[in-house]
C-alpha positions in Angstrom: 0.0 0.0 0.0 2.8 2.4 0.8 4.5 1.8 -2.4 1.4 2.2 -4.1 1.3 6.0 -2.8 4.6 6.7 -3.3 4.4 5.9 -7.2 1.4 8.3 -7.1 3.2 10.8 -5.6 6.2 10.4 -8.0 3.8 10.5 -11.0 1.9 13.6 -9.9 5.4 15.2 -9.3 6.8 14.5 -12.7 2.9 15.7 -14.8 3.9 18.9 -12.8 7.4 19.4 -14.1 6.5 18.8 -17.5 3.7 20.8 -17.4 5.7 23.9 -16.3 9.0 23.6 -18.5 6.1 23.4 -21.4 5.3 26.7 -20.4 8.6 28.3 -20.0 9.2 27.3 -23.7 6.1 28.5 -24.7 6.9 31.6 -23.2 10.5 32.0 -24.4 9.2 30.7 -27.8 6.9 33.8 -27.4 9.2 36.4 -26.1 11.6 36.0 -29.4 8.7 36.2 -31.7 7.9 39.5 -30.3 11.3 40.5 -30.5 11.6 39.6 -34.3 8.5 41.4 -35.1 9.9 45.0 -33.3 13.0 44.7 -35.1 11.7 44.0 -38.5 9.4 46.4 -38.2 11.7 48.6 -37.0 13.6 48.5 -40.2 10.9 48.1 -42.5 10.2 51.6 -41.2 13.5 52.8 -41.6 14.1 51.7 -44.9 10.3 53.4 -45.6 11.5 56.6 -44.3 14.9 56.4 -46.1 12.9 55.6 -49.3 10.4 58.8 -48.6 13.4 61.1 -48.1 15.2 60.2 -51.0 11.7 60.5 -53.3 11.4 63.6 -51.7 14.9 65.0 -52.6 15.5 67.8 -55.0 19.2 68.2 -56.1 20.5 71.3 -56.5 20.3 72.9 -60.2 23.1 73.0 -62.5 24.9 75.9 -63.2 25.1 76.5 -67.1 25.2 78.8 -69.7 23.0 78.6 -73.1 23.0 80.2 -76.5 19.9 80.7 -79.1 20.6 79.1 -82.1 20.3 80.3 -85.4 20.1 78.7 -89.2 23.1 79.6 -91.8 24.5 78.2 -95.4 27.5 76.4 -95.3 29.5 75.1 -98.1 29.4 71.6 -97.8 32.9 70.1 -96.2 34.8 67.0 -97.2 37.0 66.4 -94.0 39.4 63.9 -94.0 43.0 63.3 -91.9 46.5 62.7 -93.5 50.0 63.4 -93.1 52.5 65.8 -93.6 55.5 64.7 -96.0 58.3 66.3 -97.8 58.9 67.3 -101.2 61.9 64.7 -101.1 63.2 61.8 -98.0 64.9 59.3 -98.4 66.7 56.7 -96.0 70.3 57.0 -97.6 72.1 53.8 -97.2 75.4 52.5 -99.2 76.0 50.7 -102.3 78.6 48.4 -101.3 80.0 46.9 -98.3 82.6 48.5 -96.2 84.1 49.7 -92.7 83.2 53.3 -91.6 86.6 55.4 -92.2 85.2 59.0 -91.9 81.7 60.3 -91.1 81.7 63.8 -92.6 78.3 65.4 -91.5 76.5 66.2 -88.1 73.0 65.4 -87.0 70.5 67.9 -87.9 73.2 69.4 -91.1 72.0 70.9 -93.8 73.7 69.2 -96.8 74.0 70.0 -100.5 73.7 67.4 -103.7 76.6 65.2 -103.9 78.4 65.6 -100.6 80.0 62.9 -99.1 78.3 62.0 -95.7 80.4 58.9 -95.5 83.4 57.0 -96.6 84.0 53.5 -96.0 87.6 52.2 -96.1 89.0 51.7 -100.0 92.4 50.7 -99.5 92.1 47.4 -101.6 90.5 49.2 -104.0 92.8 51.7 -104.5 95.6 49.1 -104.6 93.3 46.9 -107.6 93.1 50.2 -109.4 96.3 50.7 -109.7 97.2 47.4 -110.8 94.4 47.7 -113.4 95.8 51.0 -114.4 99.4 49.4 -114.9 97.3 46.3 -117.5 95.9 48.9 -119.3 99.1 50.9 -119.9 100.7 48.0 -121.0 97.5 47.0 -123.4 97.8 50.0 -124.7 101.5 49.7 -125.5 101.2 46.3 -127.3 98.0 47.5 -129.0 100.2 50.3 -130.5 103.0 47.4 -131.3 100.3 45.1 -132.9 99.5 48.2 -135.9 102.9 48.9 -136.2 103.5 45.3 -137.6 99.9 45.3 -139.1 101.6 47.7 -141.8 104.8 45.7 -142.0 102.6 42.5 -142.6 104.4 41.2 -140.1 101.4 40.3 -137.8 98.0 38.9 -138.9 94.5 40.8 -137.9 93.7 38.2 -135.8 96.7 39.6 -133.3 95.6 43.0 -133.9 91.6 42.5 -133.2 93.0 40.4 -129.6 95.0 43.2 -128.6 92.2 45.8 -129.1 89.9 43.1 -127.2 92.3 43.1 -124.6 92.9 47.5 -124.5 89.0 47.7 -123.9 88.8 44.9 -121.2 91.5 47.1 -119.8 89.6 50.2 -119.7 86.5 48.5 -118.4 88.3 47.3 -115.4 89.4 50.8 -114.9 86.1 52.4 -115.0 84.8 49.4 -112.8 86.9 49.6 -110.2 86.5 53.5 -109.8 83.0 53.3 -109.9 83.4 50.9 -107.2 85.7 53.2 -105.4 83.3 56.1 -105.7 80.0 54.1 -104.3 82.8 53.6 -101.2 81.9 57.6 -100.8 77.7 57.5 -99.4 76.9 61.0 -100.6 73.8 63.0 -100.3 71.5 62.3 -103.2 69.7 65.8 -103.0 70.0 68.6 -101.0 68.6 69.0 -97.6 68.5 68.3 -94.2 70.1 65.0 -92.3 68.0 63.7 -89.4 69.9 61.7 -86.9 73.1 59.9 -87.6 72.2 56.1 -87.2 76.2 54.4 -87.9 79.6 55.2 -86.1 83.2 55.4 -87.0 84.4 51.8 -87.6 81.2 50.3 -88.1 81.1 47.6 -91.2 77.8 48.4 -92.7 76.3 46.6 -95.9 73.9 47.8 -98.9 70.7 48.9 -97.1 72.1 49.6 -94.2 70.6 52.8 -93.1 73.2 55.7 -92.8 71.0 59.0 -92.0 67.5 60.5 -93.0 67.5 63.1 -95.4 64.5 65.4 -96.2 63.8 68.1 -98.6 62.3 70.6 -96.7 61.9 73.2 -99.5 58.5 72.3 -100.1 55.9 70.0 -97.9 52.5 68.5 -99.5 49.6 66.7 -97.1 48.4 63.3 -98.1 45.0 62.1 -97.2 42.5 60.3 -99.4 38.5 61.0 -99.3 35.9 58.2 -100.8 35.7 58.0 -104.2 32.2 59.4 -104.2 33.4 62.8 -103.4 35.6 62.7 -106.5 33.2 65.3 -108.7 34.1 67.9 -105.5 37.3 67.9 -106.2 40.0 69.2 -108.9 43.2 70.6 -109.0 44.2 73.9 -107.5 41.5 73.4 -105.0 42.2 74.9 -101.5 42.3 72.7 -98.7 42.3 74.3 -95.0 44.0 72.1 -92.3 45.0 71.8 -88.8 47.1 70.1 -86.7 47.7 69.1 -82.8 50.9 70.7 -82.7 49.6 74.4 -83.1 46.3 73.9 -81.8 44.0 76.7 -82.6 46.0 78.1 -86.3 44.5 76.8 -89.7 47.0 76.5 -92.3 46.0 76.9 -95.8 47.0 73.8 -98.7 46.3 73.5 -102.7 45.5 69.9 -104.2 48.7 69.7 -107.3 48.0 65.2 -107.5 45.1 63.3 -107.6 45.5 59.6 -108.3 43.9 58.5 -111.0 43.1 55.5 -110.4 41.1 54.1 -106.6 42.0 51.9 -104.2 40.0 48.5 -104.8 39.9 47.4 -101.2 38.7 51.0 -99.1 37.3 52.6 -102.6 39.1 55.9 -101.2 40.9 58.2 -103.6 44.6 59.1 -102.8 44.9 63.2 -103.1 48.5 65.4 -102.0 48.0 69.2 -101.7 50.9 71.4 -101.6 51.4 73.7 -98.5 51.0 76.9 -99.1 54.5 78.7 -97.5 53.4 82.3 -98.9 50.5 82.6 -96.7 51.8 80.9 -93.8 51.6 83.8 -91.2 52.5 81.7 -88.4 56.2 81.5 -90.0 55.8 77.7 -88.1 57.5 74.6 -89.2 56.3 70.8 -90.1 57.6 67.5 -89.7 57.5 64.7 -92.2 54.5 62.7 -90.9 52.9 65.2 -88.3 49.3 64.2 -88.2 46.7 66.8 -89.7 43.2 67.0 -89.8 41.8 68.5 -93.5 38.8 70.1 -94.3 37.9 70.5 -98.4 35.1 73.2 -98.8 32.6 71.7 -102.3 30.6 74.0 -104.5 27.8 72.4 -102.5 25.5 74.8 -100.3 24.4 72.7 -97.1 21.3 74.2 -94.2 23.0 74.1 -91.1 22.4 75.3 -87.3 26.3 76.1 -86.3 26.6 75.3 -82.4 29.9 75.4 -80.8 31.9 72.1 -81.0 32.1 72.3 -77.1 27.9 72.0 -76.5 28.7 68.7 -78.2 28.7 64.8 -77.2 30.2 62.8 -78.7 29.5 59.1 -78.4 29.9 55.4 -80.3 25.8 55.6 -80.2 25.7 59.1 -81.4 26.4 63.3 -81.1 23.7 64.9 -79.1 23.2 68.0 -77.4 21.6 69.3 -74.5 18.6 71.8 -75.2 16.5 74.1 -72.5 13.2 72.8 -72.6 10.9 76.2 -72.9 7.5 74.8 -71.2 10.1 74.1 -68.1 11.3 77.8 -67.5 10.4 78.9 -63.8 12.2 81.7 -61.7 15.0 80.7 -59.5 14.1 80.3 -55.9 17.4 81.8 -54.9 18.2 84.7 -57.6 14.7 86.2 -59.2 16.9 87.1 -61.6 17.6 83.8 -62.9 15.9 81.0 -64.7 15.7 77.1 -64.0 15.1 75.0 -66.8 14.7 71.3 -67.1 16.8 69.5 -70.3 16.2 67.4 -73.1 19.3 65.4 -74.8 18.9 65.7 -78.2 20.4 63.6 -80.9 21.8 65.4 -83.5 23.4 64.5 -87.3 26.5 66.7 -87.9 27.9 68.1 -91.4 31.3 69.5 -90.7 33.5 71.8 -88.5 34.7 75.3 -89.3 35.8 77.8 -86.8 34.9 76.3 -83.6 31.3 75.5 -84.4 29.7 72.2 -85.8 27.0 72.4 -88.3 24.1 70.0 -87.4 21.8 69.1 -90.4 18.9 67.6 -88.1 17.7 67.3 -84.8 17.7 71.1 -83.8 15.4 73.8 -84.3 16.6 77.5 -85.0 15.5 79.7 -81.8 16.0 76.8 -79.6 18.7 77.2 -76.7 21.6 74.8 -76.1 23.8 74.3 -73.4 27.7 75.8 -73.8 28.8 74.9 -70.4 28.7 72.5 -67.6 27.6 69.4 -69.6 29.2 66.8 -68.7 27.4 66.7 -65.6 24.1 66.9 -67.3 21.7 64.0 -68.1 17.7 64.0 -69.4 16.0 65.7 -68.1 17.8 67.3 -65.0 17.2 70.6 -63.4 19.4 73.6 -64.6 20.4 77.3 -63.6 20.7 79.2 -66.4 23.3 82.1 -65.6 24.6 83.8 -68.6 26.4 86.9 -66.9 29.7 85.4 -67.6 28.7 84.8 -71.4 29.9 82.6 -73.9 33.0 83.9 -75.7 33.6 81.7 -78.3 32.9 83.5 -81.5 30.0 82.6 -83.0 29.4 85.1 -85.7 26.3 85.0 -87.7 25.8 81.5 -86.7 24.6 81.8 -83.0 23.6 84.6 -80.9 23.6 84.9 -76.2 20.9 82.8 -75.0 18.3 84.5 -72.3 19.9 85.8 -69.1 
Protein backbone atom coordinates (compact mmCIF):
# COMPACT_ATOMS: atom_id res chain seq x y z
CA UNK A 1 0.00 0.00 0.00
CA UNK A 2 2.84 2.41 0.83
CA UNK A 3 4.53 1.76 -2.39
CA UNK A 4 1.36 2.25 -4.13
CA UNK A 5 1.30 6.01 -2.75
CA UNK A 6 4.64 6.73 -3.30
CA UNK A 7 4.39 5.88 -7.25
CA UNK A 8 1.37 8.31 -7.09
CA UNK A 9 3.19 10.84 -5.60
CA UNK A 10 6.20 10.44 -8.05
CA UNK A 11 3.84 10.47 -11.04
CA UNK A 12 1.93 13.65 -9.89
CA UNK A 13 5.40 15.19 -9.34
CA UNK A 14 6.81 14.53 -12.71
CA UNK A 15 2.89 15.71 -14.80
CA UNK A 16 3.88 18.91 -12.76
CA UNK A 17 7.37 19.38 -14.06
CA UNK A 18 6.51 18.75 -17.50
CA UNK A 19 3.69 20.84 -17.35
CA UNK A 20 5.75 23.89 -16.26
CA UNK A 21 9.02 23.56 -18.53
CA UNK A 22 6.13 23.40 -21.35
CA UNK A 23 5.27 26.71 -20.37
CA UNK A 24 8.56 28.33 -20.04
CA UNK A 25 9.18 27.30 -23.67
CA UNK A 26 6.14 28.51 -24.68
CA UNK A 27 6.95 31.59 -23.17
CA UNK A 28 10.51 31.99 -24.36
CA UNK A 29 9.24 30.75 -27.83
CA UNK A 30 6.94 33.83 -27.41
CA UNK A 31 9.23 36.37 -26.06
CA UNK A 32 11.61 36.01 -29.43
CA UNK A 33 8.69 36.16 -31.72
CA UNK A 34 7.95 39.53 -30.31
CA UNK A 35 11.30 40.49 -30.51
CA UNK A 36 11.62 39.63 -34.28
CA UNK A 37 8.47 41.43 -35.09
CA UNK A 38 9.85 45.00 -33.28
CA UNK A 39 13.02 44.68 -35.08
CA UNK A 40 11.66 44.01 -38.49
CA UNK A 41 9.42 46.40 -38.16
CA UNK A 42 11.68 48.61 -36.96
CA UNK A 43 13.64 48.49 -40.18
CA UNK A 44 10.94 48.14 -42.55
CA UNK A 45 10.16 51.63 -41.22
CA UNK A 46 13.48 52.84 -41.55
CA UNK A 47 14.07 51.74 -44.94
CA UNK A 48 10.35 53.40 -45.56
CA UNK A 49 11.53 56.56 -44.28
CA UNK A 50 14.94 56.38 -46.13
CA UNK A 51 12.85 55.64 -49.29
CA UNK A 52 10.45 58.76 -48.59
CA UNK A 53 13.41 61.08 -48.11
CA UNK A 54 15.21 60.23 -51.00
CA UNK A 55 11.73 60.53 -53.32
CA UNK A 56 11.43 63.65 -51.73
CA UNK A 57 14.86 64.97 -52.59
CA UNK A 58 15.52 67.75 -55.01
CA UNK A 59 19.20 68.15 -56.06
CA UNK A 60 20.54 71.32 -56.47
CA UNK A 61 20.33 72.94 -60.18
CA UNK A 62 23.10 73.03 -62.51
CA UNK A 63 24.87 75.94 -63.19
CA UNK A 64 25.06 76.55 -67.10
CA UNK A 65 25.20 78.81 -69.69
CA UNK A 66 23.00 78.58 -73.10
CA UNK A 67 23.05 80.22 -76.54
CA UNK A 68 19.92 80.66 -79.06
CA UNK A 69 20.64 79.10 -82.14
CA UNK A 70 20.33 80.28 -85.40
CA UNK A 71 20.15 78.66 -89.19
CA UNK A 72 23.13 79.56 -91.76
CA UNK A 73 24.49 78.18 -95.39
CA UNK A 74 27.46 76.40 -95.27
CA UNK A 75 29.51 75.14 -98.12
CA UNK A 76 29.42 71.60 -97.83
CA UNK A 77 32.86 70.10 -96.20
CA UNK A 78 34.81 67.04 -97.22
CA UNK A 79 37.01 66.43 -93.95
CA UNK A 80 39.43 63.93 -94.01
CA UNK A 81 42.96 63.31 -91.93
CA UNK A 82 46.54 62.67 -93.54
CA UNK A 83 50.00 63.44 -93.09
CA UNK A 84 52.47 65.83 -93.57
CA UNK A 85 55.51 64.71 -96.03
CA UNK A 86 58.26 66.25 -97.80
CA UNK A 87 58.90 67.29 -101.20
CA UNK A 88 61.95 64.67 -101.06
CA UNK A 89 63.19 61.84 -98.03
CA UNK A 90 64.85 59.34 -98.41
CA UNK A 91 66.66 56.73 -96.04
CA UNK A 92 70.33 56.96 -97.59
CA UNK A 93 72.07 53.81 -97.22
CA UNK A 94 75.44 52.47 -99.22
CA UNK A 95 76.01 50.74 -102.25
CA UNK A 96 78.62 48.43 -101.28
CA UNK A 97 79.95 46.93 -98.28
CA UNK A 98 82.63 48.49 -96.17
CA UNK A 99 84.15 49.72 -92.70
CA UNK A 100 83.21 53.26 -91.58
CA UNK A 101 86.62 55.43 -92.20
CA UNK A 102 85.17 58.99 -91.86
CA UNK A 103 81.69 60.27 -91.14
CA UNK A 104 81.68 63.79 -92.61
CA UNK A 105 78.29 65.42 -91.50
CA UNK A 106 76.54 66.24 -88.07
CA UNK A 107 73.02 65.40 -86.97
CA UNK A 108 70.47 67.91 -87.90
CA UNK A 109 73.16 69.41 -91.11
CA UNK A 110 72.03 70.90 -93.78
CA UNK A 111 73.72 69.18 -96.76
CA UNK A 112 74.03 69.97 -100.48
CA UNK A 113 73.72 67.44 -103.75
CA UNK A 114 76.55 65.16 -103.88
CA UNK A 115 78.44 65.65 -100.60
CA UNK A 116 79.99 62.88 -99.11
CA UNK A 117 78.30 62.00 -95.73
CA UNK A 118 80.43 58.92 -95.47
CA UNK A 119 83.37 56.99 -96.61
CA UNK A 120 84.05 53.53 -96.04
CA UNK A 121 87.60 52.17 -96.15
CA UNK A 122 89.00 51.73 -99.96
CA UNK A 123 92.41 50.72 -99.55
CA UNK A 124 92.10 47.41 -101.55
CA UNK A 125 90.46 49.22 -104.01
CA UNK A 126 92.84 51.70 -104.48
CA UNK A 127 95.59 49.10 -104.57
CA UNK A 128 93.29 46.94 -107.55
CA UNK A 129 93.05 50.16 -109.40
CA UNK A 130 96.33 50.70 -109.69
CA UNK A 131 97.17 47.42 -110.81
CA UNK A 132 94.43 47.67 -113.36
CA UNK A 133 95.77 50.96 -114.42
CA UNK A 134 99.37 49.42 -114.94
CA UNK A 135 97.35 46.32 -117.51
CA UNK A 136 95.87 48.91 -119.28
CA UNK A 137 99.10 50.91 -119.90
CA UNK A 138 100.69 47.98 -121.03
CA UNK A 139 97.49 46.95 -123.39
CA UNK A 140 97.80 50.00 -124.71
CA UNK A 141 101.45 49.73 -125.46
CA UNK A 142 101.17 46.34 -127.31
CA UNK A 143 97.96 47.45 -128.99
CA UNK A 144 100.18 50.33 -130.46
CA UNK A 145 103.04 47.37 -131.31
CA UNK A 146 100.33 45.14 -132.93
CA UNK A 147 99.51 48.19 -135.88
CA UNK A 148 102.94 48.90 -136.20
CA UNK A 149 103.52 45.30 -137.62
CA UNK A 150 99.89 45.25 -139.11
CA UNK A 151 101.59 47.74 -141.76
CA UNK A 152 104.79 45.72 -141.96
CA UNK A 153 102.65 42.49 -142.59
CA UNK A 154 104.41 41.23 -140.07
CA UNK A 155 101.42 40.26 -137.83
CA UNK A 156 98.02 38.93 -138.88
CA UNK A 157 94.52 40.84 -137.87
CA UNK A 158 93.73 38.18 -135.85
CA UNK A 159 96.70 39.62 -133.28
CA UNK A 160 95.56 42.96 -133.88
CA UNK A 161 91.58 42.52 -133.19
CA UNK A 162 93.03 40.39 -129.60
CA UNK A 163 94.98 43.19 -128.58
CA UNK A 164 92.19 45.83 -129.11
CA UNK A 165 89.94 43.06 -127.20
CA UNK A 166 92.32 43.15 -124.57
CA UNK A 167 92.89 47.54 -124.45
CA UNK A 168 88.98 47.72 -123.95
CA UNK A 169 88.83 44.90 -121.25
CA UNK A 170 91.49 47.09 -119.83
CA UNK A 171 89.63 50.18 -119.66
CA UNK A 172 86.49 48.50 -118.42
CA UNK A 173 88.35 47.32 -115.39
CA UNK A 174 89.42 50.78 -114.87
CA UNK A 175 86.13 52.42 -114.95
CA UNK A 176 84.83 49.38 -112.84
CA UNK A 177 86.87 49.62 -110.25
CA UNK A 178 86.47 53.52 -109.78
CA UNK A 179 82.98 53.26 -109.87
CA UNK A 180 83.38 50.87 -107.19
CA UNK A 181 85.73 53.24 -105.39
CA UNK A 182 83.28 56.10 -105.72
CA UNK A 183 80.01 54.12 -104.28
CA UNK A 184 82.76 53.62 -101.21
CA UNK A 185 81.89 57.61 -100.76
CA UNK A 186 77.69 57.54 -99.37
CA UNK A 187 76.85 61.00 -100.60
CA UNK A 188 73.78 62.96 -100.31
CA UNK A 189 71.52 62.34 -103.17
CA UNK A 190 69.75 65.80 -102.98
CA UNK A 191 69.99 68.63 -100.97
CA UNK A 192 68.62 68.97 -97.56
CA UNK A 193 68.46 68.32 -94.16
CA UNK A 194 70.07 64.97 -92.31
CA UNK A 195 67.98 63.66 -89.36
CA UNK A 196 69.90 61.74 -86.87
CA UNK A 197 73.14 59.89 -87.57
CA UNK A 198 72.25 56.07 -87.21
CA UNK A 199 76.16 54.43 -87.92
CA UNK A 200 79.56 55.24 -86.15
CA UNK A 201 83.16 55.40 -87.00
CA UNK A 202 84.36 51.77 -87.62
CA UNK A 203 81.19 50.33 -88.11
CA UNK A 204 81.11 47.65 -91.23
CA UNK A 205 77.75 48.36 -92.73
CA UNK A 206 76.29 46.59 -95.88
CA UNK A 207 73.88 47.82 -98.94
CA UNK A 208 70.71 48.87 -97.07
CA UNK A 209 72.06 49.58 -94.21
CA UNK A 210 70.58 52.85 -93.05
CA UNK A 211 73.18 55.67 -92.75
CA UNK A 212 70.99 59.02 -92.03
CA UNK A 213 67.55 60.53 -92.99
CA UNK A 214 67.54 63.09 -95.36
CA UNK A 215 64.50 65.40 -96.19
CA UNK A 216 63.78 68.15 -98.60
CA UNK A 217 62.28 70.59 -96.71
CA UNK A 218 61.90 73.21 -99.51
CA UNK A 219 58.46 72.29 -100.09
CA UNK A 220 55.86 69.97 -97.92
CA UNK A 221 52.49 68.47 -99.51
CA UNK A 222 49.56 66.70 -97.09
CA UNK A 223 48.39 63.32 -98.09
CA UNK A 224 45.03 62.07 -97.20
CA UNK A 225 42.47 60.30 -99.39
CA UNK A 226 38.52 60.96 -99.34
CA UNK A 227 35.93 58.21 -100.81
CA UNK A 228 35.70 58.04 -104.18
CA UNK A 229 32.16 59.39 -104.16
CA UNK A 230 33.42 62.76 -103.45
CA UNK A 231 35.59 62.70 -106.45
CA UNK A 232 33.18 65.29 -108.73
CA UNK A 233 34.06 67.88 -105.46
CA UNK A 234 37.25 67.92 -106.21
CA UNK A 235 39.96 69.21 -108.91
CA UNK A 236 43.22 70.59 -109.02
CA UNK A 237 44.20 73.93 -107.50
CA UNK A 238 41.50 73.44 -104.98
CA UNK A 239 42.21 74.88 -101.46
CA UNK A 240 42.28 72.71 -98.71
CA UNK A 241 42.28 74.27 -95.01
CA UNK A 242 43.98 72.09 -92.29
CA UNK A 243 45.02 71.77 -88.76
CA UNK A 244 47.14 70.10 -86.74
CA UNK A 245 47.69 69.15 -82.79
CA UNK A 246 50.86 70.69 -82.69
CA UNK A 247 49.64 74.42 -83.14
CA UNK A 248 46.29 73.89 -81.80
CA UNK A 249 43.95 76.69 -82.58
CA UNK A 250 46.00 78.13 -86.26
CA UNK A 251 44.50 76.83 -89.73
CA UNK A 252 47.01 76.53 -92.29
CA UNK A 253 45.97 76.93 -95.81
CA UNK A 254 47.00 73.84 -98.66
CA UNK A 255 46.28 73.51 -102.74
CA UNK A 256 45.49 69.87 -104.24
CA UNK A 257 48.75 69.67 -107.28
CA UNK A 258 48.01 65.21 -107.45
CA UNK A 259 45.05 63.35 -107.62
CA UNK A 260 45.53 59.58 -108.28
CA UNK A 261 43.88 58.50 -110.97
CA UNK A 262 43.06 55.47 -110.39
CA UNK A 263 41.15 54.07 -106.63
CA UNK A 264 41.96 51.91 -104.16
CA UNK A 265 40.05 48.54 -104.82
CA UNK A 266 39.92 47.37 -101.23
CA UNK A 267 38.70 50.97 -99.08
CA UNK A 268 37.29 52.57 -102.58
CA UNK A 269 39.15 55.89 -101.24
CA UNK A 270 40.90 58.17 -103.57
CA UNK A 271 44.58 59.14 -102.81
CA UNK A 272 44.93 63.21 -103.06
CA UNK A 273 48.49 65.37 -102.00
CA UNK A 274 47.99 69.18 -101.66
CA UNK A 275 50.88 71.42 -101.59
CA UNK A 276 51.43 73.67 -98.48
CA UNK A 277 51.01 76.88 -99.10
CA UNK A 278 54.46 78.74 -97.52
CA UNK A 279 53.38 82.28 -98.89
CA UNK A 280 50.50 82.62 -96.72
CA UNK A 281 51.83 80.86 -93.81
CA UNK A 282 51.58 83.75 -91.16
CA UNK A 283 52.46 81.75 -88.40
CA UNK A 284 56.20 81.46 -90.02
CA UNK A 285 55.78 77.71 -88.07
CA UNK A 286 57.49 74.56 -89.22
CA UNK A 287 56.35 70.82 -90.14
CA UNK A 288 57.55 67.54 -89.73
CA UNK A 289 57.45 64.67 -92.20
CA UNK A 290 54.53 62.68 -90.89
CA UNK A 291 52.90 65.18 -88.29
CA UNK A 292 49.35 64.20 -88.22
CA UNK A 293 46.67 66.76 -89.73
CA UNK A 294 43.19 66.99 -89.78
CA UNK A 295 41.76 68.51 -93.46
CA UNK A 296 38.84 70.13 -94.30
CA UNK A 297 37.91 70.53 -98.44
CA UNK A 298 35.14 73.15 -98.81
CA UNK A 299 32.57 71.73 -102.27
CA UNK A 300 30.64 73.99 -104.47
CA UNK A 301 27.77 72.37 -102.54
CA UNK A 302 25.54 74.76 -100.34
CA UNK A 303 24.35 72.68 -97.05
CA UNK A 304 21.31 74.16 -94.18
CA UNK A 305 22.99 74.11 -91.12
CA UNK A 306 22.36 75.27 -87.32
CA UNK A 307 26.29 76.08 -86.32
CA UNK A 308 26.65 75.30 -82.41
CA UNK A 309 29.87 75.38 -80.77
CA UNK A 310 31.93 72.10 -80.95
CA UNK A 311 32.09 72.30 -77.14
CA UNK A 312 27.92 72.01 -76.51
CA UNK A 313 28.71 68.74 -78.21
CA UNK A 314 28.65 64.82 -77.24
CA UNK A 315 30.17 62.76 -78.70
CA UNK A 316 29.52 59.13 -78.37
CA UNK A 317 29.95 55.44 -80.26
CA UNK A 318 25.82 55.58 -80.20
CA UNK A 319 25.74 59.11 -81.45
CA UNK A 320 26.41 63.27 -81.12
CA UNK A 321 23.68 64.89 -79.10
CA UNK A 322 23.25 68.03 -77.36
CA UNK A 323 21.58 69.33 -74.46
CA UNK A 324 18.56 71.78 -75.20
CA UNK A 325 16.54 74.08 -72.55
CA UNK A 326 13.19 72.85 -72.59
CA UNK A 327 10.92 76.23 -72.85
CA UNK A 328 7.55 74.80 -71.16
CA UNK A 329 10.05 74.09 -68.11
CA UNK A 330 11.32 77.79 -67.51
CA UNK A 331 10.35 78.93 -63.76
CA UNK A 332 12.19 81.67 -61.71
CA UNK A 333 15.04 80.66 -59.53
CA UNK A 334 14.11 80.29 -55.89
CA UNK A 335 17.40 81.75 -54.87
CA UNK A 336 18.20 84.66 -57.61
CA UNK A 337 14.67 86.24 -59.16
CA UNK A 338 16.89 87.13 -61.58
CA UNK A 339 17.57 83.78 -62.88
CA UNK A 340 15.91 81.03 -64.66
CA UNK A 341 15.73 77.06 -64.03
CA UNK A 342 15.13 74.98 -66.82
CA UNK A 343 14.67 71.29 -67.11
CA UNK A 344 16.81 69.49 -70.34
CA UNK A 345 16.24 67.35 -73.11
CA UNK A 346 19.31 65.41 -74.81
CA UNK A 347 18.94 65.66 -78.17
CA UNK A 348 20.42 63.64 -80.85
CA UNK A 349 21.84 65.44 -83.54
CA UNK A 350 23.44 64.55 -87.27
CA UNK A 351 26.51 66.75 -87.92
CA UNK A 352 27.87 68.05 -91.43
CA UNK A 353 31.28 69.51 -90.72
CA UNK A 354 33.51 71.77 -88.55
CA UNK A 355 34.65 75.31 -89.34
CA UNK A 356 35.83 77.83 -86.79
CA UNK A 357 34.87 76.27 -83.63
CA UNK A 358 31.26 75.53 -84.40
CA UNK A 359 29.70 72.22 -85.79
CA UNK A 360 27.05 72.45 -88.30
CA UNK A 361 24.12 69.98 -87.37
CA UNK A 362 21.83 69.11 -90.41
CA UNK A 363 18.90 67.62 -88.14
CA UNK A 364 17.67 67.25 -84.82
CA UNK A 365 17.65 71.12 -83.79
CA UNK A 366 15.38 73.80 -84.27
CA UNK A 367 16.64 77.48 -85.03
CA UNK A 368 15.45 79.68 -81.81
CA UNK A 369 16.03 76.78 -79.65
CA UNK A 370 18.69 77.16 -76.71
CA UNK A 371 21.63 74.82 -76.13
CA UNK A 372 23.84 74.33 -73.41
CA UNK A 373 27.67 75.81 -73.82
CA UNK A 374 28.78 74.87 -70.41
CA UNK A 375 28.72 72.53 -67.64
CA UNK A 376 27.56 69.41 -69.61
CA UNK A 377 29.24 66.77 -68.74
CA UNK A 378 27.43 66.73 -65.59
CA UNK A 379 24.11 66.91 -67.25
CA UNK A 380 21.67 63.99 -68.13
CA UNK A 381 17.72 63.95 -69.41
CA UNK A 382 15.96 65.70 -68.06
CA UNK A 383 17.83 67.30 -64.99
CA UNK A 384 17.24 70.63 -63.44
CA UNK A 385 19.43 73.55 -64.56
CA UNK A 386 20.38 77.28 -63.55
CA UNK A 387 20.66 79.24 -66.41
CA UNK A 388 23.30 82.13 -65.60
CA UNK A 389 24.63 83.78 -68.62
CA UNK A 390 26.38 86.86 -66.89
CA UNK A 391 29.67 85.41 -67.64
CA UNK A 392 28.66 84.84 -71.38
CA UNK A 393 29.87 82.59 -73.92
CA UNK A 394 33.02 83.94 -75.69
CA UNK A 395 33.64 81.67 -78.26
CA UNK A 396 32.95 83.54 -81.46
CA UNK A 397 29.96 82.62 -83.00
CA UNK A 398 29.38 85.07 -85.68
CA UNK A 399 26.26 84.98 -87.69
CA UNK A 400 25.80 81.52 -86.71
CA UNK A 401 24.55 81.75 -82.99
CA UNK A 402 23.60 84.63 -80.88
CA UNK A 403 23.57 84.94 -76.19
CA UNK A 404 20.92 82.80 -75.01
CA UNK A 405 18.29 84.54 -72.30
CA UNK A 406 19.86 85.75 -69.14
Amino acid sequence: MSLLINRCVIDTLYISENTMSKKATLISTASMLTIIVVVFGFNSFKQHMIKTKLAAYKPAPAAVTSITIKGNDWKQTIATVGHITANQQVNVTPQLSGQINKIAFNSGDIVKQGSVLIQLDDRLLQANLKTSVANLKLSQIEYKRQLKLLKTHNTSQDSVDTAAATLSTSQANVEYIKTQIDFMQVKAPFSGQVGIRQVNKGDFIQPGTTVVELQNLDEQYIDFSIPEIQLANVALGQKVDFTTDTYKGQTFVARISAIQPSVDSQSHNLDIRAKVDQSINTHKVSFISGMYVEANIDTAIELSVIPVPNIAVTYSLYGNAVYVLKADSKAASTDNAQLFEYKVERRAITTGGERDGLVGVTSGLTAGEQVITSNIQSLKDGALVLVNNSRPFTQTVSKAASQGEK
